[in-house]
C-alpha atoms as an extended CHARMM CRD file, in Angstrom:
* protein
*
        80  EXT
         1         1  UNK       CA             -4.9400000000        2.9970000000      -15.7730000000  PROA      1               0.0000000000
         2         2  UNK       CA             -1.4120000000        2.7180000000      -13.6770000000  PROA      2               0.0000000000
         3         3  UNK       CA             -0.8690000000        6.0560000000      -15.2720000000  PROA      3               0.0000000000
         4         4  UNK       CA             -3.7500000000        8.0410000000      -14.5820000000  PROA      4               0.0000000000
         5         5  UNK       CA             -3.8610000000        7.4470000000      -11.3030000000  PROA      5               0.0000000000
         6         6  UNK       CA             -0.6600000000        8.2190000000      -10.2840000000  PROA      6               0.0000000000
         7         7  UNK       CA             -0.7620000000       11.5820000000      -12.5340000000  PROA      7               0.0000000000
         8         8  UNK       CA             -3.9130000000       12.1790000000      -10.0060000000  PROA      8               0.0000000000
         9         9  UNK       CA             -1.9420000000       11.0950000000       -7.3580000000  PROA      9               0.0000000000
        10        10  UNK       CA              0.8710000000       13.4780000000       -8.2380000000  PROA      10              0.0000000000
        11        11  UNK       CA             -1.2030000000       16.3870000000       -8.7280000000  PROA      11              0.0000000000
        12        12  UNK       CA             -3.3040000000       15.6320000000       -5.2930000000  PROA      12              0.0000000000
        13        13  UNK       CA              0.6280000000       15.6270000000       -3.3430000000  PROA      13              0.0000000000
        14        14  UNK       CA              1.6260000000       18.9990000000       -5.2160000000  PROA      14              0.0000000000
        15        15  UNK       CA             -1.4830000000       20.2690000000       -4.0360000000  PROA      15              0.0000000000
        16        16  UNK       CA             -1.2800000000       19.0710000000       -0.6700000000  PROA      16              0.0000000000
        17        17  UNK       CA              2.0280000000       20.0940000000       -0.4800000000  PROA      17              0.0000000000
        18        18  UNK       CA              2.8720000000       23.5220000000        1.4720000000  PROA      18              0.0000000000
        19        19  UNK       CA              4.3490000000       25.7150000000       -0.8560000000  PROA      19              0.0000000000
        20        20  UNK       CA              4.1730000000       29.1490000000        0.5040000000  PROA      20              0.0000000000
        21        21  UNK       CA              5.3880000000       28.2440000000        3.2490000000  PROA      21              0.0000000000
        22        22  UNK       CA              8.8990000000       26.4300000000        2.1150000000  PROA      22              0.0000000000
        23        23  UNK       CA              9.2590000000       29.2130000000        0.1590000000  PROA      23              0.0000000000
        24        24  UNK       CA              8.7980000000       31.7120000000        2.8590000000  PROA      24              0.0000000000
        25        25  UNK       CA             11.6610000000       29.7580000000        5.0090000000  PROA      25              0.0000000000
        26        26  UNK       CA             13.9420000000       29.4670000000        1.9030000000  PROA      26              0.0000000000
        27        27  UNK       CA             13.5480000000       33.3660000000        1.2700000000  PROA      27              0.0000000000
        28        28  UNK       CA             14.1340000000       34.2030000000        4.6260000000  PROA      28              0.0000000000
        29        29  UNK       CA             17.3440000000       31.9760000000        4.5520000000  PROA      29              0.0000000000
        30        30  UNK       CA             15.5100000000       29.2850000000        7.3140000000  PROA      30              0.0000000000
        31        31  UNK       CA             16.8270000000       25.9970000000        5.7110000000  PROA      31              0.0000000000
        32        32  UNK       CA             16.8290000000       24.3660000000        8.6070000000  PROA      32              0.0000000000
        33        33  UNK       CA             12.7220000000       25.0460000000        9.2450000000  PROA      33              0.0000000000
        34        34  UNK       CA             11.8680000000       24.2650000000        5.1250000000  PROA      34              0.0000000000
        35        35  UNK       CA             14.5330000000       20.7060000000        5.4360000000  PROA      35              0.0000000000
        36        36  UNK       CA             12.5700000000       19.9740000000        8.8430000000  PROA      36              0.0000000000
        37        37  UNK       CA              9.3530000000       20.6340000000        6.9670000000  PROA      37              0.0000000000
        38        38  UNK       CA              9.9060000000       18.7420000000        3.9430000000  PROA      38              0.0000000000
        39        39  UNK       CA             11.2570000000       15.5230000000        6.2730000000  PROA      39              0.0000000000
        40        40  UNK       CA              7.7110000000       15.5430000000        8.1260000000  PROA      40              0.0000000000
        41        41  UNK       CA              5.9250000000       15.6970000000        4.9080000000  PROA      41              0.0000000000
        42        42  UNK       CA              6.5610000000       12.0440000000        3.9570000000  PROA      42              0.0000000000
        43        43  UNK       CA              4.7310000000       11.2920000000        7.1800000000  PROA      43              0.0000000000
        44        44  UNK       CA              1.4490000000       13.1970000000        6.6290000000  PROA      44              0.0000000000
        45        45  UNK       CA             -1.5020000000       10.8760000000        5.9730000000  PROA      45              0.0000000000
        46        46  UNK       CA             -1.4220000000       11.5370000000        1.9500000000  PROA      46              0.0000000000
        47        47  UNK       CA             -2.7470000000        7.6400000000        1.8730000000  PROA      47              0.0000000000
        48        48  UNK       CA             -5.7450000000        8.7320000000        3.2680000000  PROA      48              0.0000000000
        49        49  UNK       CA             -6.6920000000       11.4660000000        1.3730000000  PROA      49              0.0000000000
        50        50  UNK       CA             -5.8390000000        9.6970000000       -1.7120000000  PROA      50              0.0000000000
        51        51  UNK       CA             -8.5700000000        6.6050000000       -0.5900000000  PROA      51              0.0000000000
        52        52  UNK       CA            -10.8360000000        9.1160000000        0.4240000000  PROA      52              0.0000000000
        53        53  UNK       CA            -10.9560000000       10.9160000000       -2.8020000000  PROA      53              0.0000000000
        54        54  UNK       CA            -11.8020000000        7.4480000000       -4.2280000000  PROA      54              0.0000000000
        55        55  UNK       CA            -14.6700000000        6.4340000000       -2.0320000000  PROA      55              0.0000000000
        56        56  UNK       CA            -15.9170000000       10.1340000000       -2.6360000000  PROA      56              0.0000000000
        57        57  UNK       CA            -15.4200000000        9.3730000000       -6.6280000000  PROA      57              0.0000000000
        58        58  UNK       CA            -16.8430000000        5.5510000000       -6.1700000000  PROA      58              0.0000000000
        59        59  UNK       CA            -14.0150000000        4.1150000000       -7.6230000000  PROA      59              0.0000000000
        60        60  UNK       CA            -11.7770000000        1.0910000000       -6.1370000000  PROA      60              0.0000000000
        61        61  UNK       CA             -9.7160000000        1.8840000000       -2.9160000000  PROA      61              0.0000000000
        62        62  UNK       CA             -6.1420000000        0.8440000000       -2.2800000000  PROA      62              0.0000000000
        63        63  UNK       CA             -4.9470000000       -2.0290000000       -4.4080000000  PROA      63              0.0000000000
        64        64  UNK       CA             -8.9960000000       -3.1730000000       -5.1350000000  PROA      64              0.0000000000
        65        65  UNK       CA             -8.4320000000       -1.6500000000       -8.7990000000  PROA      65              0.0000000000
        66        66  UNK       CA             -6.0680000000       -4.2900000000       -9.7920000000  PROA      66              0.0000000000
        67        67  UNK       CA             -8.3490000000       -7.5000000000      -10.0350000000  PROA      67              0.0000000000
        68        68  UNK       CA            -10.2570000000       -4.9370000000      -11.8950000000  PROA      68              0.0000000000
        69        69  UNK       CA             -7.3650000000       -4.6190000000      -14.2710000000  PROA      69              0.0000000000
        70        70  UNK       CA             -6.6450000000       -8.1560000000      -14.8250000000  PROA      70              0.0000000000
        71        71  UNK       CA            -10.1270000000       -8.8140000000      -15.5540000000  PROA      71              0.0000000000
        72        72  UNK       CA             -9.9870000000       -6.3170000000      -18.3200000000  PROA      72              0.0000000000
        73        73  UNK       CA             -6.4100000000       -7.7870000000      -19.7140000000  PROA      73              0.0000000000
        74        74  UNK       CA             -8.1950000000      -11.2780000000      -19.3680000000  PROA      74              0.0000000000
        75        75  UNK       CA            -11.4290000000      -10.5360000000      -21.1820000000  PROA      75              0.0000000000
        76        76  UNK       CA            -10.4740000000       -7.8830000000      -23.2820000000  PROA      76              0.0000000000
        77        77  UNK       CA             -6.7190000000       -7.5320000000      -24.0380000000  PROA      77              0.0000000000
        78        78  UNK       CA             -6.0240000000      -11.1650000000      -24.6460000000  PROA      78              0.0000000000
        79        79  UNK       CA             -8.5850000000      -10.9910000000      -27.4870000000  PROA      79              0.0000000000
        80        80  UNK       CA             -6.3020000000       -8.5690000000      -29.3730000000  PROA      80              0.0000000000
């Protein structure tokens, strides 16, 4: 479960992520503009998009999942 969603998560930040345009400023030689770029990316709200995309899919926001989780190791895994 850990997995998955942070293989979704991945491919929601590579989407997110402004491609075209860092590649524009590195083919143009603008390093400074695609290192500037790249910096204020860890700042945009990728958090919220993320918990949005779960409320829109119904599934557990934030850390909710996890008691979800242990349940499932509790009931089910421990029975193994």
């Amino acid at each position: 479960m850990i997995g998955s969603r942070n293989v979704l998560k991945a491919f929601l930040l590579a989407c997110l992520e402004p491609t075209g345009k860092l590649r524009e400023f590195e083919n143009v030689g603008d390093l400074t503009s695609r290192f500037a770029l790249l910096e204020e990316l860890k700042t945009l709200p990728f958090g919220a998009v993320w918990d949005y995309h779960c409320m829109t899919q119904e599934v557990p926001v934030g850390l909710d999942w996890l008691e979800i989780l242990k349940k499932y190791e509790s009931d089910v895994l421990s029975q193994r």
